[in-house]
C-alpha positions in Angstrom: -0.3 9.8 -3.3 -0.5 12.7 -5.6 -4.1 13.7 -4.5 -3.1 16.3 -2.4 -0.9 19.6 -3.8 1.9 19.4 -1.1 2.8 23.7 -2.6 3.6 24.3 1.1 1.3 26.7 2.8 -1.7 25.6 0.8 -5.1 25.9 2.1 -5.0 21.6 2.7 -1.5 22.2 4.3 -2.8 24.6 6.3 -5.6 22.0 7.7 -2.6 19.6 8.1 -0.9 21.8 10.6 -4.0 22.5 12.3 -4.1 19.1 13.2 -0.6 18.5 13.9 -1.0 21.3 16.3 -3.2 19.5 18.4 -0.4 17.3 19.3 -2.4 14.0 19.4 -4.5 11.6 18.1 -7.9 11.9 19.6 -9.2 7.9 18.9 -9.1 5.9 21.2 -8.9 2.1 20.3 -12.6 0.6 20.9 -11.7 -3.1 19.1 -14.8 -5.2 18.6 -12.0 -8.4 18.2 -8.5 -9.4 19.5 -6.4 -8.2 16.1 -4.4 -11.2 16.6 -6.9 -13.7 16.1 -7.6 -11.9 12.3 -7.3 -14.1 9.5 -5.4 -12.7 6.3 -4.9 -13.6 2.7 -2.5 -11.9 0.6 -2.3 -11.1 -3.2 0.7 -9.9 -4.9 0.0 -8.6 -8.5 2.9 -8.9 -10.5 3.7 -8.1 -14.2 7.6 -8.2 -15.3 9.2 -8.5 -12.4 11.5 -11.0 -12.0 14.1 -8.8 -10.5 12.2 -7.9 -7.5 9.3 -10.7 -7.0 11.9 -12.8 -5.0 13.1 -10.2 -2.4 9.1 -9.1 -1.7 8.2 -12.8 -1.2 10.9 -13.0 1.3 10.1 -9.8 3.3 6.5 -11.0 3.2 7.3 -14.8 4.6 9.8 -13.1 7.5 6.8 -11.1 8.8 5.6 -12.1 12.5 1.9 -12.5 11.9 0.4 -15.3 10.3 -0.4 -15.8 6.6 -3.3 -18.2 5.3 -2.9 -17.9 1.9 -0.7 -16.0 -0.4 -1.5 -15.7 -3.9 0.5 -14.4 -6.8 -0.5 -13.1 -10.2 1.7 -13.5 -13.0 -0.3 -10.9 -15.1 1.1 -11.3 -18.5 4.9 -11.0 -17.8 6.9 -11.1 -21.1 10.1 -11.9 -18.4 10.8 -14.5 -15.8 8.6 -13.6 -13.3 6.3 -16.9 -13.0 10.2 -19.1 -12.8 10.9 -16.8 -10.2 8.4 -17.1 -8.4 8.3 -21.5 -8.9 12.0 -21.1 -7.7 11.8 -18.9 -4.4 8.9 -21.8 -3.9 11.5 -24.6 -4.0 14.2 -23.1 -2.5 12.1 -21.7 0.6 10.0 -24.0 1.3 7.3 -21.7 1.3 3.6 -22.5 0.1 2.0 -20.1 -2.4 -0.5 -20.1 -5.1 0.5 -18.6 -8.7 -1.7 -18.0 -11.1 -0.4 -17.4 -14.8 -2.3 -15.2 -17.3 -0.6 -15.0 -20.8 -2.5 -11.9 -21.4 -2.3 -8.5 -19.2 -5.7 -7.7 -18.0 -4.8 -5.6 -14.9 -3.9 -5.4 -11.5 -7.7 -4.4 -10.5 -9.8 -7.4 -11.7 -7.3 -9.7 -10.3 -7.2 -8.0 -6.6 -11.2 -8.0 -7.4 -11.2 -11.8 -8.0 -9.0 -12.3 -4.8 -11.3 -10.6 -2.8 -14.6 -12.3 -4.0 -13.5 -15.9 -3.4 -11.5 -14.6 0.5 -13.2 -14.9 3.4 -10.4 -14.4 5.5 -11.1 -10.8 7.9 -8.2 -9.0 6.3 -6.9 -8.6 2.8 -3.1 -7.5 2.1 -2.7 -5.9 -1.4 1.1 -6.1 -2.2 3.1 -5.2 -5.0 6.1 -7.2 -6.3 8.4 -4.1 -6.1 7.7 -3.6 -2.6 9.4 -4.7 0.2 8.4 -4.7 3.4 11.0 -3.6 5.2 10.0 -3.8 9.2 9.1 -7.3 10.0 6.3 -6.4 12.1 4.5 -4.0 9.2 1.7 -7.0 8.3 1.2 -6.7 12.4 1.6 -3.0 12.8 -1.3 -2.3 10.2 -3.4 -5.0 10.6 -3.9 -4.4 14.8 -4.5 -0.6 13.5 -7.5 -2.1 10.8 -9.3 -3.3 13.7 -8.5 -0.8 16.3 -11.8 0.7 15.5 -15.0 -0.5 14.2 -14.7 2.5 11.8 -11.1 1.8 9.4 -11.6 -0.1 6.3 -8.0 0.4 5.3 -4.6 0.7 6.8 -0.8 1.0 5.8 2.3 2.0 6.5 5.1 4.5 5.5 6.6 4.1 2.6 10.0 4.6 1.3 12.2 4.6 -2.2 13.8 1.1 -2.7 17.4 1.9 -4.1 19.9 -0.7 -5.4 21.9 -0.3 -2.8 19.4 -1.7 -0.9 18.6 -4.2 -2.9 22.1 -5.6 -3.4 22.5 -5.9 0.5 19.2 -7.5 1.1 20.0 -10.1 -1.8 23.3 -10.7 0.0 22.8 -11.4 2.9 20.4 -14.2 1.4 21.9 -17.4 0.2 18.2 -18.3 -1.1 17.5 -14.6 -3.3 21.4 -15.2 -4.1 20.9 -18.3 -5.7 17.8 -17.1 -7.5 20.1 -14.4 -8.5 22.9 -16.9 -10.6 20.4 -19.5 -11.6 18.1 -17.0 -13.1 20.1 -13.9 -13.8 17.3 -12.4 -12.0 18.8 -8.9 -11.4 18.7 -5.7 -12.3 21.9 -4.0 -14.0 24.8 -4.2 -11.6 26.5 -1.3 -12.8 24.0 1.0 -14.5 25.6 3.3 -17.0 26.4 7.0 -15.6 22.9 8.5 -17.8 20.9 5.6 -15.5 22.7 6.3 -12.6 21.9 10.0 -12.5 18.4 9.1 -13.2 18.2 7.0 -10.4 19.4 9.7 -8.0 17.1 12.4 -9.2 14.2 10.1 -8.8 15.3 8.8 -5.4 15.9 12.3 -4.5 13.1 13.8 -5.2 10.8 10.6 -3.6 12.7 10.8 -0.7 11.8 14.3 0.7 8.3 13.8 -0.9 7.3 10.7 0.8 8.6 12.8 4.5 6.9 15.8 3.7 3.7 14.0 2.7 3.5 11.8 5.1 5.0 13.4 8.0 3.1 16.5 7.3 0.0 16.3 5.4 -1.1 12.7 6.0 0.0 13.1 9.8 -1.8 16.4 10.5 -5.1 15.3 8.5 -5.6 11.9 10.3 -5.2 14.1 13.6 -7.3 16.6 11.9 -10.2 14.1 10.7 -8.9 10.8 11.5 -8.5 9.2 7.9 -5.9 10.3 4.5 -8.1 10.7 1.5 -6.7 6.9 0.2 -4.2 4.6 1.4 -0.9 3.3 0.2 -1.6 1.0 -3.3 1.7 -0.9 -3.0 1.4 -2.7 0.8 -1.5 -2.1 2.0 -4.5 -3.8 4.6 -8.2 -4.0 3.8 -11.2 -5.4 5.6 -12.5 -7.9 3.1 -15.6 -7.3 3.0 -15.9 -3.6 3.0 -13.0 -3.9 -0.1 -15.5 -6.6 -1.8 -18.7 -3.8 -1.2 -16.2 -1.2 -3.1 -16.0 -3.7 -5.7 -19.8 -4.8 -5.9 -20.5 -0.8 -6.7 -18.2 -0.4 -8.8 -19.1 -3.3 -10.8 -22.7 -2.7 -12.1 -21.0 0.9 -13.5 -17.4 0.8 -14.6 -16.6 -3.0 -14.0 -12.9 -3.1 -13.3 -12.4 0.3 -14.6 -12.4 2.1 -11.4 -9.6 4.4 -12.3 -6.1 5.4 -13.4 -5.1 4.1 -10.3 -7.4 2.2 -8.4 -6.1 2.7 -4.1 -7.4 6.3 -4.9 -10.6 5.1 -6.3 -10.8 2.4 -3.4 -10.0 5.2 -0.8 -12.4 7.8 -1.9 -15.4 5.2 -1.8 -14.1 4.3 1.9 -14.4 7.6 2.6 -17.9 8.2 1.0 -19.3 5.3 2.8 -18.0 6.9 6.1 -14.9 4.7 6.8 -11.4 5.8 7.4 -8.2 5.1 5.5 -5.7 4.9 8.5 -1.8 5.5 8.5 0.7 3.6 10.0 3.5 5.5 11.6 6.5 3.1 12.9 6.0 0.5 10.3 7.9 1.2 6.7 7.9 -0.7 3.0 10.4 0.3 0.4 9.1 0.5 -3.1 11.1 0.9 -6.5 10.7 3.7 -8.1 10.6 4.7 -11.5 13.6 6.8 -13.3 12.8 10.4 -13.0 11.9 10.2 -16.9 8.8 8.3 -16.5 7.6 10.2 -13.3 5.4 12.2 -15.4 3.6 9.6 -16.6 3.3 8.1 -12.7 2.1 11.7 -11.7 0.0 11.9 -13.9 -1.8 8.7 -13.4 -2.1 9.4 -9.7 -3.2 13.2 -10.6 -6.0 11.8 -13.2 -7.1 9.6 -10.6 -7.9 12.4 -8.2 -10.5 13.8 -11.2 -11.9 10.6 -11.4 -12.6 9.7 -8.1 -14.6 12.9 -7.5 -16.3 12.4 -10.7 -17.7 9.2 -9.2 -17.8 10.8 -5.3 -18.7 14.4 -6.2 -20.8 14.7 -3.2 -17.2 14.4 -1.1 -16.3 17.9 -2.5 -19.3 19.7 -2.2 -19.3 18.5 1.7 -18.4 21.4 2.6 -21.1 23.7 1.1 -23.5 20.8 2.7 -22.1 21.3 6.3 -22.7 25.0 6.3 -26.3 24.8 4.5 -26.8 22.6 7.6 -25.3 24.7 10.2 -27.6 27.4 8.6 -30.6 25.5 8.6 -30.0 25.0 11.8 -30.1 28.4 13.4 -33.8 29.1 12.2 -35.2 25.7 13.5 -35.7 23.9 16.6 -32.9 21.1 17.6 -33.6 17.6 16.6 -32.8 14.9 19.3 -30.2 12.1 18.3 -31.7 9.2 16.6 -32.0 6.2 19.5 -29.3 4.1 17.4 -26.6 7.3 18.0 -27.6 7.5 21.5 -27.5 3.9 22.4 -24.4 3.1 20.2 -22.0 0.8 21.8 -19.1 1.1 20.2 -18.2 5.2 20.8 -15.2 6.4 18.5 -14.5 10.3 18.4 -14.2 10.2 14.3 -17.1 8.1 13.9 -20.3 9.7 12.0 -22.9 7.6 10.9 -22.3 5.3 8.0 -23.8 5.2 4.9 -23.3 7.0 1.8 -27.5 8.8 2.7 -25.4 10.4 5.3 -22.7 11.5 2.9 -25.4 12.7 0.4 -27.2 14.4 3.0 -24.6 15.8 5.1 -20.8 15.5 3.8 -18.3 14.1 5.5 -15.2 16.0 7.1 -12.6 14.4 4.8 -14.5 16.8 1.9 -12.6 19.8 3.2 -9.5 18.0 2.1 -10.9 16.8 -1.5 -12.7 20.4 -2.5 -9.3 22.4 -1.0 -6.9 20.0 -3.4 -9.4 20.6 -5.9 -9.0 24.2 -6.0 -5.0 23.6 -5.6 -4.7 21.3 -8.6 -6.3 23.8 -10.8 -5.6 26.6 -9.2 -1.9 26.8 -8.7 -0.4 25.5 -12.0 -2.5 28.4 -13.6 -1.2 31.0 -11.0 2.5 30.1 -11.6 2.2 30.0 -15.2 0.8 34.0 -15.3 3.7 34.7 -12.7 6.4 32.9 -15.2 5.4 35.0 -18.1 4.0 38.5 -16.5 5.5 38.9 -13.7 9.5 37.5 -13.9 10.4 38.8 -9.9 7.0 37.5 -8.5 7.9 34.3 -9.7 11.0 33.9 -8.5 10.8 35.1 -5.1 7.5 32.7 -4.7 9.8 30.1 -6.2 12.5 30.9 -3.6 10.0 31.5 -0.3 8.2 28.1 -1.3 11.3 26.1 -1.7 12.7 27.2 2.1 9.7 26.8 3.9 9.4 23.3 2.5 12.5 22.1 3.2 12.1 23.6 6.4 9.1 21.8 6.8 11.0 18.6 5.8 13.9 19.3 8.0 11.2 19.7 11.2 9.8 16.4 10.8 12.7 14.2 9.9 14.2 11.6 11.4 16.5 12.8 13.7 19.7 11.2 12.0 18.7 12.3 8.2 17.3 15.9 8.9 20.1 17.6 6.6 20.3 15.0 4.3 16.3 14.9 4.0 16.3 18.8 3.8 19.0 19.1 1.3 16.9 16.5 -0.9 13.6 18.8 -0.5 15.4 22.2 -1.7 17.4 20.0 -4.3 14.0 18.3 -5.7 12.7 21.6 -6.3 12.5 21.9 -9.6 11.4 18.7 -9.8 8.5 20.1 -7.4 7.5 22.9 -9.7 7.7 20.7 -12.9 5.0 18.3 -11.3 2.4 21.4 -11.3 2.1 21.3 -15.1 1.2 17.7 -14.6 -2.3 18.3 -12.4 -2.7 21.2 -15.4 -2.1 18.8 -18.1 -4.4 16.1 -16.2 -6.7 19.1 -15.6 -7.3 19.5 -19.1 -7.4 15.7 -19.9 -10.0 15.2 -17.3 -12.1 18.6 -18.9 -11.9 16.7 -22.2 -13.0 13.5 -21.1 -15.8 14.9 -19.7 -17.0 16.8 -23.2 -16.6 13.4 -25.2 -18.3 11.1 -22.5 -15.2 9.5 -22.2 -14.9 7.6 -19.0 -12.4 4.4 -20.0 -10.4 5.3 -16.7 -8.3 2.5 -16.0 -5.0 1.4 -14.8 
């Protein structure tokens, strides 16, 4: 989520509205199968949460497409979780499989696991905070997985999950209500007032950053280059077997240490192999979020993970500097025909380039502009702010000011119609918020500069 600056007017923003500015999306669906006739398996990687594990469940059983298998793991959970879980099984109805570690390894090695023994068409990766919220969001993504031969993943918008929300939802369920009493399976009913405010920063500021993300950036750069750099981690679709070829890579290298945060990692290799990540826009999932004093710490994973990802996929960066060598090459030589496998291709989709990560080595791929120009943001713009705090007082402030109004412009623009002044009034309120986060990409700047003097490369979530 945090792989792209969102400093409004950035060089990547700037791509965004490009592509916004075309005004549509130029793919056309080219399915190689009926969507409806996919198979999916789920997984739901849990780990101490028995206050929310019952209310994803249910959104995910209420969906209208079919599920073959759903599978839990209990990874470690010092709480209720597993009862939970055994509970919502008895009372529903609803068949499951939960696995119980009594040791955390992860969430990657047991998605990895999950993948290796499915053979279903489709994986969903869901986790037990999130709700999914539309009851056609399993259907929504998966008929956009296979609307071309070319999308590996796919997922939808995403929102904060507040406990407003949560207490309604669990209300108007006899079942989760139950769960509720028997298990005392809840979070704090009446938070104290510290908590409280808390909450409402953090829902604040995730509010206006999840429209501005992905009604701006994410929007513009799938219209721009038809893919977002990596998907949604909490709810989101995968074509098995290109997800069990990210993990068969990755194996021989890292094992399950693909990075700080592994949809990143997953979403760059997609893209390096010449897939897209594809977002969702009509379907939404609601995810808890955590108080605004550990969203450093989240920032920072997701920022870290950025570092790590091109460490792994540097040729995605340099793309770029690959396309124009190319282009240049091109002008002093005679023009090559189109291999007989371009030219004959049955299956045409305007995004498509050739697959293979040859290709990307050779020639880049598009989505590189995006990865080199939020490279250049992350270390770029912290540094630039931090020279305009200390020398230059005025500067500062009036770049402060300029940013903060053009964003929530920005935010107010793309809204929903009903919460344009409430979603605007959240951007320009999250501001410092905003600012704050850019001494996280320095601080993971620096981590990631370190790690790569001591060899360090124990990335993992």
């Amino acid at each position: 989520m945090a792989s792209v600056s969102y400093w409004f007017l950035s060089p990547s923003l700037v791509l965004a509205l490009l592509g916004k500015w075309k005004g549509w999306d130029r793919t056309k669906p080219t399915p190689t199968f009926d969507w409806r006739a996919a198979t999916l398996d789920v997984v739901i990687p849990a780990k101490n949460e028995e206050s929310s594990i019952a209310l994803c469940l249910a959104s995910l059983f209420e969906q209208d497409f079919h599920l073959r298998r759903v599978a839990v793991i209990d990874d470690g959970s010092t709480d209720r979780t597993a009862q939970v879980v055994r509970r919502y099984m008895q009372l529903s109805g609803n068949d499951l499989e939960l696995t119980v570690r009594h040791a955390s390894i992860g969430k990657t090695p047991g998605v990895r696991e999950e993948c290796e023994k499915s053979n279903a068409d489709a994986l969903l990766v869901l986790d037990a905070d999130t709700v999914l919220t539309d009851r056609n969001y399993i259907s929504g993504v998966i008929e956009s997985l296979f609307k071309n031969a070319g999308v590996a993943s796919a997922c939808g918008e995403i929102t904060p999950f507040t406990r407003r929300r949560r207490r309604a939802l669990t209300r108007a369920s006899s079942m989760l209500g139950a769960i509720e009493s028997e298990l005392g399976a809840e979070p704090e009913a009446r938070p104290s007032r510290p908590s409280a405010v808390l909450e409402f920063f953090t829902v604040m500021y995730r509010t206006a950053l999840y429209v501005f993300l992905q009604r701006i950036l994410y929007d513009g750069h799938m219209k721009m280059f038809g893919s977002r750099l990596n998907p949604i981690g909490c709810a989101v679709a995968y074509r098995t077997q290109r997800l069990r070829e990210c993990f068969a890579f990755a194996q021989p290298q890292m094992g399950d240490n693909l990075s700080n945060s592994e949809d990143i990692f997953i979403g760059h290799f997609f893209v390096w192999k010449g897939w897209r990540n594809v977002q969702v826009a009509g379907v939404h999932c609601e995810s808890i979020e955590p108080t605004v004093v550990r969203l450093p710490k989240q920032m920072y994973m997701w920022s870290s993970s950025f570092f790590q990802a091109l460490y792994y996929f540097n040729a995605l960066p340099l793309s770029p500097f690959k396309q124009m060598k190319n282009r240049a090459r091109g002008l002093f030589s005679a023009p090559k025909s189109a291999p007989g496998g371009a030219q004959n291709r049955r299956i045409q989709e305007q995004y498509r380039a050739p697959w293979g990560e040859d290709y990307t080595l050779r020639s880049g791929r598009s989505m590189g502009w995006v990865d080199l120009l939020s490279l250049l943001e992350k270390v770029s713009y912290p540094l630039i702010l931090l020279y305009l705090a200390i020398c230059h007082h005025t500067v500062f402030w009036v770049t402060i000011g300029v940013e903060a109004v053009l964003a929530t412009t920005g935010v107010f623009v793309v809204a929903d119609s009903g919460t344009r002044w409430k979603s605007a009034g959240m951007m320009l309120a999250a501001t410092p918020i905003r600012i704050l986060s850019l001494g996280v990409d320095l601080v993971a700047t620096l981590r990631y500069l370190w790690d790569l003097a001591t060899g360090n490369r124990d990335w993992k979530k």
